[in-house]
C-alpha positions as a Markdown table, in Angstrom:
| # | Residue | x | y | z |
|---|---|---|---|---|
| 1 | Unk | 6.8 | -0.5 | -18.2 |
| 2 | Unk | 4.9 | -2.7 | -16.0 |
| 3 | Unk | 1.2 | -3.4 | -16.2 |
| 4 | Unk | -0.5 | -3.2 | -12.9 |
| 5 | Unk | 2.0 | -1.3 | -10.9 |
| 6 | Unk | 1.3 | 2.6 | -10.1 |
| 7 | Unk | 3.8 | 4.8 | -9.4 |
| 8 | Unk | 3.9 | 7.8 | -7.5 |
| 9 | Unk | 6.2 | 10.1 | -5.5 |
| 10 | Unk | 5.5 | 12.9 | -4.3 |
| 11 | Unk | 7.5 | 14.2 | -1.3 |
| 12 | Unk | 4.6 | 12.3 | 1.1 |
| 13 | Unk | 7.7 | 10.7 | 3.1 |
| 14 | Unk | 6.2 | 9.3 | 6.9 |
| 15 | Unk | 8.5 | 11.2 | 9.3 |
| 16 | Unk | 9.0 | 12.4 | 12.3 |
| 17 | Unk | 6.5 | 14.9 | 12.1 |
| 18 | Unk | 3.2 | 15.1 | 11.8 |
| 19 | Unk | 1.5 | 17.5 | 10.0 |
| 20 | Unk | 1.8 | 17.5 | 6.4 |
| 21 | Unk | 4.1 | 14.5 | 6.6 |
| 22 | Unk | 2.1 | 11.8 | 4.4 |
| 23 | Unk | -0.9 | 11.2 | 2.8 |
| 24 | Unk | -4.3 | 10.7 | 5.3 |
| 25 | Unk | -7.6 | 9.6 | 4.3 |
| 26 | Unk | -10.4 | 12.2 | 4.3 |
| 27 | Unk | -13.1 | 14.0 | 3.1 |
| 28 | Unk | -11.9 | 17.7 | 2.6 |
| 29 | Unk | -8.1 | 18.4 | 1.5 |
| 30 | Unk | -7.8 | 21.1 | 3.7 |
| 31 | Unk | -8.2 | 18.9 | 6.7 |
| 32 | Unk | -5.2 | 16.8 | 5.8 |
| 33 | Unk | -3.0 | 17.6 | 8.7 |
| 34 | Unk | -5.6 | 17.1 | 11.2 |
| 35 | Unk | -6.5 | 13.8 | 9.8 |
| 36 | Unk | -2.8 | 12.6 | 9.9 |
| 37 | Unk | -2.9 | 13.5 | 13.4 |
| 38 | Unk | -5.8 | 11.6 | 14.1 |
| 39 | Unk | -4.9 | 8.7 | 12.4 |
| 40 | Unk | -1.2 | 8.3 | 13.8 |
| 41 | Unk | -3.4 | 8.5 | 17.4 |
| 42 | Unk | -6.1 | 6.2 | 16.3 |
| 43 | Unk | -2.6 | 4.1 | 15.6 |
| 44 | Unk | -1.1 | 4.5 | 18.0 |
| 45 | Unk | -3.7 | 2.8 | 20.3 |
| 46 | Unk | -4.8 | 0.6 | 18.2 |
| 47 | Unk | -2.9 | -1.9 | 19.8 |
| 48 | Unk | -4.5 | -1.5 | 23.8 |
| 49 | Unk | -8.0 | -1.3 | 21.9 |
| 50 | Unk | -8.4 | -4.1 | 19.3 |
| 51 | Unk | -5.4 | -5.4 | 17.5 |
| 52 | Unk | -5.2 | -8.8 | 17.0 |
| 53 | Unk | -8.5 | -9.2 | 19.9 |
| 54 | Unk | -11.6 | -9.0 | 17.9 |
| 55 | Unk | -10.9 | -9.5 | 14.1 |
| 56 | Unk | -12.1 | -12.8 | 13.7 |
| 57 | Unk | -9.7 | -14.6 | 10.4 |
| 58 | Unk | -12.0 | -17.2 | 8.4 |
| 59 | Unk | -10.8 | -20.3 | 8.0 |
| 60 | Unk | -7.8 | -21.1 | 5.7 |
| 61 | Unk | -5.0 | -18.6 | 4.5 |
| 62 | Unk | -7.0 | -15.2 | 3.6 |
| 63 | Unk | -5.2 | -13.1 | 1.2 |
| 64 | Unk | -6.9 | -9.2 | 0.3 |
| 65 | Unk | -6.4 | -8.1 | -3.2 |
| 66 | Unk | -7.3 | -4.8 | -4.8 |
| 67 | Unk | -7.5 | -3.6 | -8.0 |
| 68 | Unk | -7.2 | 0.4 | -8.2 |
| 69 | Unk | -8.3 | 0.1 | -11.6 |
| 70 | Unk | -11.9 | -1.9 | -11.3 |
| 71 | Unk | -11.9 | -0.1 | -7.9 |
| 72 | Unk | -12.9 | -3.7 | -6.3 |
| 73 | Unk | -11.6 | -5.7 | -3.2 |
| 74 | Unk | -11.7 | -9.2 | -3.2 |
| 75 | Unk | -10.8 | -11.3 | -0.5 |
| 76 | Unk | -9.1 | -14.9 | -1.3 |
| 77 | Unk | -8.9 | -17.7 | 0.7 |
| 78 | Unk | -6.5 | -20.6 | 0.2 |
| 79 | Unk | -6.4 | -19.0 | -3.4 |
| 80 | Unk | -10.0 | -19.0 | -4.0 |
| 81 | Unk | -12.3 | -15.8 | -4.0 |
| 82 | Unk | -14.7 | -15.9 | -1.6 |
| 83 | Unk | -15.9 | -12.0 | -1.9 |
| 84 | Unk | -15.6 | -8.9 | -3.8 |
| 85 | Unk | -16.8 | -5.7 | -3.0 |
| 86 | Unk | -16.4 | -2.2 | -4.9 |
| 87 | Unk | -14.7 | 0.3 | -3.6 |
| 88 | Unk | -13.2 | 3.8 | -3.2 |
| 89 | Unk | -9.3 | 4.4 | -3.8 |
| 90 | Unk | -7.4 | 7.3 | -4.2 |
| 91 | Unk | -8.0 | 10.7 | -6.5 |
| 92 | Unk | -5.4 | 11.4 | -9.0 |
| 93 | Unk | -2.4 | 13.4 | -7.3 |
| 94 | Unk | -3.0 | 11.2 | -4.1 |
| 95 | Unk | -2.6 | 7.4 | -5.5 |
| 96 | Unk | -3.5 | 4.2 | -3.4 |
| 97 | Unk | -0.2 | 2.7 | -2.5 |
| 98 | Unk | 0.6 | 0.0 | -5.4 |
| 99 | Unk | 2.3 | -2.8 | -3.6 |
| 100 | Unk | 2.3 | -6.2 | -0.9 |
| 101 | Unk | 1.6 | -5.4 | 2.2 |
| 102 | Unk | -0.1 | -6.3 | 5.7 |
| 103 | Unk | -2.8 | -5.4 | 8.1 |
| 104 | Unk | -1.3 | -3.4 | 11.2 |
| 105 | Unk | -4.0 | -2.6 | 13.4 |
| 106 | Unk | -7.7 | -3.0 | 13.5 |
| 107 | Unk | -10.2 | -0.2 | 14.9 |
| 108 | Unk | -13.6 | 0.6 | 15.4 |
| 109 | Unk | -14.2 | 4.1 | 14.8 |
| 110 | Unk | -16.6 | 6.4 | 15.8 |
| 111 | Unk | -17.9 | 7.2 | 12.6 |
| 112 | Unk | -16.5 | 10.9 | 10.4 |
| 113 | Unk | -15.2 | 10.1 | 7.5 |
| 114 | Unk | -13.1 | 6.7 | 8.2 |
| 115 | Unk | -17.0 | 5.2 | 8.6 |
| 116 | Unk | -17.4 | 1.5 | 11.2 |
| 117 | Unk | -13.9 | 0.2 | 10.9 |
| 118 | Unk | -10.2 | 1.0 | 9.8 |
| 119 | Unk | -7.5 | -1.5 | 9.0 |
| 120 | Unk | -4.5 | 0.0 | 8.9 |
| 121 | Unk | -1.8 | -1.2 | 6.3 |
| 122 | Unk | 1.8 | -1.6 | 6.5 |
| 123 | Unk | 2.7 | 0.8 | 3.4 |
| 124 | Unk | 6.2 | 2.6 | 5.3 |
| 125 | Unk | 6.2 | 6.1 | 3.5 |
| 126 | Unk | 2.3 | 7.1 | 5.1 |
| 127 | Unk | -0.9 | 6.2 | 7.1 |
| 128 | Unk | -2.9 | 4.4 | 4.3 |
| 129 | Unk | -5.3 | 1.9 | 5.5 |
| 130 | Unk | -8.6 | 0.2 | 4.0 |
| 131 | Unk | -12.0 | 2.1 | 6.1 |
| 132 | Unk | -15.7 | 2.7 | 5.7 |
| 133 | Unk | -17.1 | 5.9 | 5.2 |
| 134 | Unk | -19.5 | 8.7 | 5.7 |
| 135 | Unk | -19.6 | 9.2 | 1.8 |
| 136 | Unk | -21.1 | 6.4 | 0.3 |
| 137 | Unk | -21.5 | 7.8 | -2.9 |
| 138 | Unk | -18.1 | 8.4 | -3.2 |
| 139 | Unk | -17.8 | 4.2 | -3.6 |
| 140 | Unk | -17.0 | 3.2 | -7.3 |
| 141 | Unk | -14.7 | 6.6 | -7.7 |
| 142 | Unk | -10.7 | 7.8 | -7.2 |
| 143 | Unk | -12.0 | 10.2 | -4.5 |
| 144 | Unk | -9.9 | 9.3 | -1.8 |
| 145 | Unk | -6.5 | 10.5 | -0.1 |
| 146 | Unk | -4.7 | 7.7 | -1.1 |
| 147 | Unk | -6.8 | 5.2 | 1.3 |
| 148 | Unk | -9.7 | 2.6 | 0.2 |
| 149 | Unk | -12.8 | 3.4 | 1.1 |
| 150 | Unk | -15.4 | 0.3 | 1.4 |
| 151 | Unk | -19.2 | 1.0 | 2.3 |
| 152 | Unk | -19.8 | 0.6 | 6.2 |
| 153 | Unk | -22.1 | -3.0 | 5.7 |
| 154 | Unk | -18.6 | -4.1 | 3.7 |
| 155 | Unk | -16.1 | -3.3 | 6.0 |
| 156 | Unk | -18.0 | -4.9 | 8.7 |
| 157 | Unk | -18.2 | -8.1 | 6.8 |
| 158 | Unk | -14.6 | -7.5 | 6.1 |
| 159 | Unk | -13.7 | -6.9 | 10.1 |
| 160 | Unk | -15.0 | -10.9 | 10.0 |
| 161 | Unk | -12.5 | -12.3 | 7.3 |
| 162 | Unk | -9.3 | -10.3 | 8.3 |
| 163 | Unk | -6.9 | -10.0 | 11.2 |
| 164 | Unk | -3.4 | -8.3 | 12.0 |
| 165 | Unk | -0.7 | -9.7 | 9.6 |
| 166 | Unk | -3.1 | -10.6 | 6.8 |
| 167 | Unk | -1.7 | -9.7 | 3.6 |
| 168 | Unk | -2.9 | -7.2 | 1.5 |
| 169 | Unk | -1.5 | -6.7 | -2.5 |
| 170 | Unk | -2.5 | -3.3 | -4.3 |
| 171 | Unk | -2.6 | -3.3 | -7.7 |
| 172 | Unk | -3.2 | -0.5 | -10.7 |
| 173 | Unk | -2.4 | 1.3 | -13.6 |
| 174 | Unk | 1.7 | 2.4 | -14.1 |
| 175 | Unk | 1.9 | 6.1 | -13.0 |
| 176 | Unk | 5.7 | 6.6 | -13.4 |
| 177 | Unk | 8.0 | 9.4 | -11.6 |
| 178 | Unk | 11.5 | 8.6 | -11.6 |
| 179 | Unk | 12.6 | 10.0 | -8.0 |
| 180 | Unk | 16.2 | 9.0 | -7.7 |
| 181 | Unk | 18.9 | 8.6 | -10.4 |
| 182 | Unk | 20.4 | 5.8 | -8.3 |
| 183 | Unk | 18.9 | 3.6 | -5.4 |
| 184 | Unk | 20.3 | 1.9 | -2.9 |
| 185 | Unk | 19.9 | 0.6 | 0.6 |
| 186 | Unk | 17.8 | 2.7 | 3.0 |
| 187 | Unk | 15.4 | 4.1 | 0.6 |
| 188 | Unk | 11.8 | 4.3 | 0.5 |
| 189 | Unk | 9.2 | 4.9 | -1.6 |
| 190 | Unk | 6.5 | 3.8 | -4.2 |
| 191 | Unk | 9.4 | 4.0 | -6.6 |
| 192 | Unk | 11.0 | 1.3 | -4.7 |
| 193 | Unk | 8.0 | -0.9 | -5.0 |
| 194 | Unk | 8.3 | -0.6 | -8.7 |
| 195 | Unk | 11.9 | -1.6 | -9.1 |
| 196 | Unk | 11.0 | -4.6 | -6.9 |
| 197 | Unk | 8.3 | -5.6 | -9.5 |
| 198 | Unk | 10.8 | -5.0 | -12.5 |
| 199 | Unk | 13.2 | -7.3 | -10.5 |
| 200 | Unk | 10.7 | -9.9 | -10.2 |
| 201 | Unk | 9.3 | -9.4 | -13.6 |
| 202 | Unk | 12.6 | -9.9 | -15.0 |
| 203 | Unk | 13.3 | -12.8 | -13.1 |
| 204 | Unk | 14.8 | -11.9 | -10.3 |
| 205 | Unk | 13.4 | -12.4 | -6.3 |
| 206 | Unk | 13.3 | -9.7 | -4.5 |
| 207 | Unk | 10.9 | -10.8 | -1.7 |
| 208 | Unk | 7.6 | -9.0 | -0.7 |
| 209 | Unk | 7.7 | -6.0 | -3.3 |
| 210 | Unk | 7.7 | -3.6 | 0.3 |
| 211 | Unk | 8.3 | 0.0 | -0.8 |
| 212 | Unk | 12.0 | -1.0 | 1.3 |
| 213 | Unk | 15.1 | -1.4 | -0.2 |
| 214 | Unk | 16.4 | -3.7 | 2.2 |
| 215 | Unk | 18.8 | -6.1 | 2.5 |
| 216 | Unk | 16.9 | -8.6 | 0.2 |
| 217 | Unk | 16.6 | -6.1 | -2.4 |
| 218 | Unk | 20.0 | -5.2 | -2.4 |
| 219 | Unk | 21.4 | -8.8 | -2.5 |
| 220 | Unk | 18.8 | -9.0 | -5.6 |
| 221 | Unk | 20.1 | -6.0 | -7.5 |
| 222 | Unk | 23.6 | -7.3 | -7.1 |
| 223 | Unk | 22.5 | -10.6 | -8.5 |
| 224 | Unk | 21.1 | -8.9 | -11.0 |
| 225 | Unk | 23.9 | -6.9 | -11.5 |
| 226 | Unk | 26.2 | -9.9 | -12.0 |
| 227 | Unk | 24.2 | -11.8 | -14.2 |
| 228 | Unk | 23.6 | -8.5 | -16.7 |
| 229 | Unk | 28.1 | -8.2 | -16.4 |
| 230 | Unk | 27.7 | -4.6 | -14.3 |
| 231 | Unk | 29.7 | -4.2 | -11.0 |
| 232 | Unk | 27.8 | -6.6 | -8.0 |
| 233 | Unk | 27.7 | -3.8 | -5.4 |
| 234 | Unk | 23.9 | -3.8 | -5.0 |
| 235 | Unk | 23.1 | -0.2 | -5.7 |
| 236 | Unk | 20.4 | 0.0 | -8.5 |
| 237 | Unk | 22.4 | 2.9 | -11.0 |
| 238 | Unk | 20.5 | 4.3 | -14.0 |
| 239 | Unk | 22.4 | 1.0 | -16.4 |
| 240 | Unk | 20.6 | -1.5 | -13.9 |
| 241 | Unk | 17.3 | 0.4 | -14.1 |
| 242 | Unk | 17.4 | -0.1 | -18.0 |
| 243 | Unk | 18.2 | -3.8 | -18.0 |
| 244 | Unk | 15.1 | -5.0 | -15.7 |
| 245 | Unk | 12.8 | -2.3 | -17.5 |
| 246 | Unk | 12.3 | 0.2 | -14.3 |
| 247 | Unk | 13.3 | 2.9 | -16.5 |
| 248 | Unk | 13.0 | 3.1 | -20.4 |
């Protein structure tokens, strides 16, 4: 399977309601709904507050890349590191989402356990976002809800080199849980993000590997599906998930 992509489904779907519908960062497990609820409204208003206003990008194109596996952050700008900085990521059962995404919103919060600043990220199937904390000596550790955790000092720098849009690639070790026999347009999920990555490993383009199977991952699939002799229709059946290596 593939190095550096994680895997994980477990039923943590964002949907229309709120308690127990996704993964939220915190400190006790028990507390989980509550935190969902207080992140979707930290979300929420967001926007009014500080997206976009006072997260100050450095100069030149700043791209965020962590690594669940050395638990590090390192920000990249026009290609080049600039900084690294350890950090928390998720315990196992409740995995950091593995994939290329963005920076929704920009807070900061009042302290409790998402510490001086949240940056929210554009995984679609919970509220992950990279945050400070009240638990520094959880730093270094998979002790999270799925979130990253970055001491407070760090995710102030961060608030500095980052802004709305910037994009964010998650990387770690291949976890794999074969959800759905057959995928197709509509669905959603860290699986998906690992059928993009087969895609593109096998030479294929699916686009930004999203976690959505989308229109360009659809017209990829049925590329693929041509050039491997199968039936173009864009669906990714079980024959299709052998042939770019999703599923052995």
């Amino acid at each position: 399977m593939l190095a550096g992509a994680l895997l994980w489904v477990g039923g943590h779907q964002a949907g229309g309601g709120l308690a127990g519908a996704g993964p939220v960062c915190g400190e006790q497990e028990g507390a989980r709904s509550a935190y969902w609820r207080f992140a979707r409204w930290w979300r929420s208003v967001a926007g009014l507050a500080l997206q976009g206003g006072q997260a100050v990008a450095a100069s030149g194109d700043v791209l965020i890349v962590i690594d669940i596996d050395r638990r590090q952050l390192t920000v990249y700008r026009d290609g080049v590191p600039v900084k690294t900085f350890p950090v928390a990521a998720g315990r196992p059962g409740e995995p950091s989402p593995v994939g290329e995404w963005r920076v929704t919103d920009i807070a900061h919060w009042p302290g409790g356990p998402f510490g001086a600043r949240w940056f929210g990220l554009s995984a679609p199937w919970g509220s992950y976002g990279i945050h400070g904390t009240n638990n520094p000596g959880s730093i270094g550790t998979y002790a999270s809800l799925g979130c990253i955790r970055m001491f407070n000092e760090d995710v102030m720098t961060l608030d500095h080199l980052v802004q709305v849009g910037t994009p964010v690639k998650i990387t770690g070790t291949t976890e794999v849980y074969y959800r759905l026999p057959v995928y197709r347009r509509g669905d959603v999920g860290q699986d998906v993000v690992l059928l993009q990555l087969a895609l593109r490993a096998t030479g294929f383009d699916p686009g930004v590997a999203d976690g959505v199977y989308g229109g360009v991952t659809e017209k990829t699939v049925a590329e693929a599906e041509w050039w491997f002799g199968l039936h173009p229709d864009g669906t990714a059946d079980m024959a299709l998930q052998r042939l770019v290596g999703f599923r052995p």
